[in-house]
N, C-alpha and C positions, 0 to 999 in steps of 0.2 A: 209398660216396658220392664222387660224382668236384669236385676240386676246382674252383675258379671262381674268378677276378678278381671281389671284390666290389663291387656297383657300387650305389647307390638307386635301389628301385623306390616310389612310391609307396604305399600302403597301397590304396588303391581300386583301384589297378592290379592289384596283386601277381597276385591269383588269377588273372585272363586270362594274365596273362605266363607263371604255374606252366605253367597247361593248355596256354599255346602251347609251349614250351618242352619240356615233357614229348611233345607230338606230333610236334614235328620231330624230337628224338631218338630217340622210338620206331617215329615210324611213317614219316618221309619219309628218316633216315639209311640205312633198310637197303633201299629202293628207289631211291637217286642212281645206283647202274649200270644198272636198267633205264632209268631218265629219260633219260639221258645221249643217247638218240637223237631227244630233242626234238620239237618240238610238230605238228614237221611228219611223223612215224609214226605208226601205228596204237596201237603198244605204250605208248607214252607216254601218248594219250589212254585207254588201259584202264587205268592205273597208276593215273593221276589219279582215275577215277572211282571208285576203291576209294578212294584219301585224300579228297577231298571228300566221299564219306558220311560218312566218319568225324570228317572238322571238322567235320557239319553237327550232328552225333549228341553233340558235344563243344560244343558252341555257341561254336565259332570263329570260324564265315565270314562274312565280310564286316564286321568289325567295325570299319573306317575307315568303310563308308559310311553313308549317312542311312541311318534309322529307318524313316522311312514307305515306305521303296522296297524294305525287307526286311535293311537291315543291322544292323549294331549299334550304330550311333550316336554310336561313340566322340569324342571331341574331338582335333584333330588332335597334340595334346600326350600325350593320353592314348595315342590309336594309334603315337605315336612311339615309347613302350616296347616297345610289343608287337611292333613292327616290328623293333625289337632282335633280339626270340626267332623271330621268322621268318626273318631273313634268313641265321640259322645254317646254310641249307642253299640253293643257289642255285635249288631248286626251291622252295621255302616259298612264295612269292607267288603261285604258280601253285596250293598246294595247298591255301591257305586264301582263297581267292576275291579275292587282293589287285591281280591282274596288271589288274582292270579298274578302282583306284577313281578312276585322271586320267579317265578317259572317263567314267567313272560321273558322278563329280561335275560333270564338265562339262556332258552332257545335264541336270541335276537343276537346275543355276544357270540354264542358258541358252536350252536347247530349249525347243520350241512342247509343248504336251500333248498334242499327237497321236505328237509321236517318240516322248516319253518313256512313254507308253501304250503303242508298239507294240515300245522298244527298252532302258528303262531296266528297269523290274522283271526280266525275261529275265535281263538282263546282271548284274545282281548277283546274281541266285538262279543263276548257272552255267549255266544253263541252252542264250548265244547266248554267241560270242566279239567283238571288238573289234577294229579294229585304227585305229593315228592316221597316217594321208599326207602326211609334208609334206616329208622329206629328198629332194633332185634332184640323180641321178649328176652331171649336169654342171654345176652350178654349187657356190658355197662357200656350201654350205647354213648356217652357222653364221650369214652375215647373209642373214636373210628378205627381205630386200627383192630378193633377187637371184632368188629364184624365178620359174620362168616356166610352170608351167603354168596354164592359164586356166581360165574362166568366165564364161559369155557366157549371158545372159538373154535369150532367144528365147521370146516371150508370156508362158505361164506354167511356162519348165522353164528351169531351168540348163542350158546343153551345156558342158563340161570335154572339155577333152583338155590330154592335156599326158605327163611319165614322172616316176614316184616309184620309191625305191626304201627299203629298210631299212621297208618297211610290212609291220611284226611280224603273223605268224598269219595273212598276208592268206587261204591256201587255206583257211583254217578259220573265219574271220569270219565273221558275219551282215552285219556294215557296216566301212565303210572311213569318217574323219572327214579329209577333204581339204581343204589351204589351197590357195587358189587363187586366181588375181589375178580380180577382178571389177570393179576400178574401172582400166581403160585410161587414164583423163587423167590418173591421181591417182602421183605418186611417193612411193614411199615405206612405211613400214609402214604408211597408212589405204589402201591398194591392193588388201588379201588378204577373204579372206571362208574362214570354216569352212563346209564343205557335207556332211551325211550320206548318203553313198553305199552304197544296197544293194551286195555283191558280186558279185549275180548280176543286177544291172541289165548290157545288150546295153554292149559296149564294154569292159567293164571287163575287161580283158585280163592275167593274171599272166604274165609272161614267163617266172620261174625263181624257184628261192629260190638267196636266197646263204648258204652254210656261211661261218660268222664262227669265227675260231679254235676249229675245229676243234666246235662247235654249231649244231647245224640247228634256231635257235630261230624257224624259217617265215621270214625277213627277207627281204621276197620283191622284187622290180623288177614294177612294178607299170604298166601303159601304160591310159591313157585315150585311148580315142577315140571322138569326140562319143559320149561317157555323159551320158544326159539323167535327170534327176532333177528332180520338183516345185518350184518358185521356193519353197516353203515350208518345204524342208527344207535351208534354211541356219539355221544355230547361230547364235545373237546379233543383231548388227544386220551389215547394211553396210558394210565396211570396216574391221570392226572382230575379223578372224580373228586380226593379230597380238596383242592385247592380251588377246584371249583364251588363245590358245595360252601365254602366259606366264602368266597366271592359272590355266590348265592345271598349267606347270611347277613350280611355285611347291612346293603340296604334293607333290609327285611328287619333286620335288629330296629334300626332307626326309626321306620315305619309301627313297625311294636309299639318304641317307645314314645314318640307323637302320639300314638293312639291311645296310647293309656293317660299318655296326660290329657286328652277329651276326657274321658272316665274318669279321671279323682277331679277336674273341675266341674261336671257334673254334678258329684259327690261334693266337692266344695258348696256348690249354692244351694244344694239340697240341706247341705249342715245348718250354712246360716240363714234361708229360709226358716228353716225351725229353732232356730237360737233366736231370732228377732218377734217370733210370733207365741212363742209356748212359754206360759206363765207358770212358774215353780217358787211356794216359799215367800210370797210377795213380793218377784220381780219376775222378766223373763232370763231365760237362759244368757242372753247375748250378755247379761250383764254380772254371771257367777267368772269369776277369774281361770275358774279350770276348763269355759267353754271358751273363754279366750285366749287359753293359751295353745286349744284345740285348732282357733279356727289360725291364729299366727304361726304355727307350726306346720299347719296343712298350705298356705300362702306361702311360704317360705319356701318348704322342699319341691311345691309346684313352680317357681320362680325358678330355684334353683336347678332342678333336674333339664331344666325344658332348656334353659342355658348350653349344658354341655352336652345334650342331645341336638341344639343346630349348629353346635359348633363341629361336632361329629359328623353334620350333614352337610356340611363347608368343607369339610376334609376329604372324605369324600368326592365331592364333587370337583376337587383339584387332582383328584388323582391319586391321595395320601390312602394310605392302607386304613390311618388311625386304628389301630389292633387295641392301644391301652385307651381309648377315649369310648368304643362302640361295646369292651369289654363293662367299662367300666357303668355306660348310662344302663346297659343290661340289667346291671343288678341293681345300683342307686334306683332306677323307674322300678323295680319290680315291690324294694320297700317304700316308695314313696307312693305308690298307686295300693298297695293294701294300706299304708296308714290312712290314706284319705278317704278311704271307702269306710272303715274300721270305725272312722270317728264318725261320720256320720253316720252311721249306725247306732253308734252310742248316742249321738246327740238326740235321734228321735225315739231311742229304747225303745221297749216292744217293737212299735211299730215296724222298726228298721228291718226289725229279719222276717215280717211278713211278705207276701205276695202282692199286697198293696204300694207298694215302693218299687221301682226298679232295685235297690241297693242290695235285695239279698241276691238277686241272681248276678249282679256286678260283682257282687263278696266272691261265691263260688267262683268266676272266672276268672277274676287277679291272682288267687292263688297258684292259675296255669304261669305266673308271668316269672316262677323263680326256677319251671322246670323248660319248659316251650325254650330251642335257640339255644340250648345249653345250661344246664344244671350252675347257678351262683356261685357254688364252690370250683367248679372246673375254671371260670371266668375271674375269679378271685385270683386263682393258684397262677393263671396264665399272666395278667395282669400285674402280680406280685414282680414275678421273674421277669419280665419285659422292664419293669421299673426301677428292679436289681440289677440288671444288666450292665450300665453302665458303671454303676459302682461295685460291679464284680471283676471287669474289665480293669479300672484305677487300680483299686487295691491289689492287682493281678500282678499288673505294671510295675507298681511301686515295688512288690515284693519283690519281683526280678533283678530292680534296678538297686536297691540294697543288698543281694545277691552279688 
């Protein structure tokens, strides 16, 4: 029996978490080196399709998304556990149908029922892939208002041009879901508009994928010109692409950070696996005071972070925006998922940053976890103000009323 950082799981939960848990250990741990060549190979799409029968045969898949479109239903509280046991492996989201549920859900809230007829059941039964357009090489994509590629209504069809890039799985998509400026007079975030673009609509042009430390997870540079698509197959209303795209991020952030806390306790038992076993100096490591302030420190920020990430999934799921709580587990999970990887690292030296370990190729990917959903400082700054607010409003008060 291998040990574990005990943590609660609910009672109604448990058994999904068991069976997720038990599948990423059995069946996605001892295929991470074929995966390793990512979405955009042949061999990774056959890997995959051996592990998706088997979630499907285990009744894993899709169990963030709605019911009636073929998921599991789950509550976004409830899939926050399970998301724990997935993201043990940096391939798990892809191997239990999780990689599509921001898109998913977003067509299911917002789209016409002609999309979601022709693009939603597909996408969650695995069957079509996804990809979301909105990062642009040359500008500071972190504020949207800076984006320039456009969309221009020409009778009855969108024409878009414009250059995206980091638009995930694009060579393997069925559709690409692009923000795009539609409103010219209007500054501002009510400027963008979501639009669902076939891939293989004329124009849509892949220029390359980019290799992201050292993962060829398809992030491709993506160029529009004039790709024309039906006035109909924009997502939402009118100028209202940014506020969807954060209603987009909102569960997607959460699910992130569940996933990363799989990853640093991973990382945890791999630490103290080799603190209890590896002899240094005439003792072993568990017993030098600096690998134990490694492994209480690593315990601790996992405790804690994992706290106000389901309290954020509570919030949530009442209906609350929580804007300072999903800002906040952002950045806390991003440094508490490299310390934990970090240290154990350290704990098994050398070994750690070889190919023999998961943990060096877990290193390279935590570090997506401070740019991915929003750069830390933009979430910081956002965060800050939201928390000033009230006592910028008092003091505002007070000044007037001494006035």
């Amino acid at each position: 029996m291998r040990a574990r950082l005990e943590l609660p799981i609910p009672k109604a939960v448990r058994p999904a978490y068991d069976n997720m848990l038990d599948f990423i250990e059995s069946e996605v741990y001892p295929r991470e080196k074929a995966l390793e060549a990512g979405p955009a190979s042949d061999s990774w799409h056959a890997e995959m399709a051996i592990l998706h029968k088997e979630a499907k045969r285990r009744g894993l898949w899709a169990l963030g998304h709605p019911e009636e479109v073929g998921g599991g239903g789950l509550s976004l509280t409830d899939y926050s556990y399970v998301n724990e046991a997935i993201g043990r492996s940096i391939h798990g989201l892809y191997a239990v149908g999780t990689a599509s549920f921001q898109d998913a859900l977003l067509l299911h809230d917002w789209a016409s029922e002609e999309l979601k007829d022709r693009y939603l059941v597909p996408l969650v039964a695995g069957e079509i892939m996804s990809s979301f357009s909105m990062t642009e090489p040359a500008v500071g994509s972190s504020d949207p208002r800076q984006l320039q590629t456009t969309a221009e209504l020409v009778g009855d069809e969108w024409v878009v041009n414009g250059t995206k890039w980091f638009t995930g799985r694009a060579h393997r998509s069925t559709f690409a879901t692009v923000m795009a400026r539609t409103e010219p007079g209007v500054d501002g975030r009510r400027a963008f508009s979501l639009l669902l673009v076939p891939t293989d609509t004329p124009g849509f042009e892949i220029e390359r994928s980019v290799l992201a430390m050292g993962y060829d997870g398809d992030h491709c540079i993506v160029r529009y010109h004039d790709v024309r698509v039906p006035a109909s197959n924009i997502i939402g209303q009118r100028g209202g692409g940014f506020l969807l795209s954060q209603k987009r991020l909102g569960p997607g952030r959460i699910s992130h950070c569940m996933r990363w806390l799989g990853q640093a306790l991973r990382a945890y038992e791999l630490m103290c696996e080799r603190a209890v076993s590896r002899e240094v100096f005439g003792s072993v490591l568990a017993e030098k005071q600096l690998i134990q302030e490694m492994v209480f420190m690593t315990a601790a920020e996992i405790k804690a972070h994992r706290l106000m990430t389901l309290e954020a999934a509570r919030l949530l799921d009442r209906g609350d925006a929580a804007r300072v709580d999903i800002g906040t587990i952002k950045v806390v999970g991003a440094a508490m998922l490299h310390n934990a990887i970090d240290r154990a690292i350290q704990v098994w030296g050398g070994a750690g940053v070889t190919e023999d370990l998961p943990l060096e190729a877990m290193y390279r990917q935590a570090r997506w976890a401070r740019l991915v959903d929003g750069a830390d400082e933009v979430h910081k700054v956002t965060v800050a103000r939201l928390l000033l607010a009230p006592f910028v409003a008092a003091a505002t008060e007070a000044g007037e009323t001494r006035g």
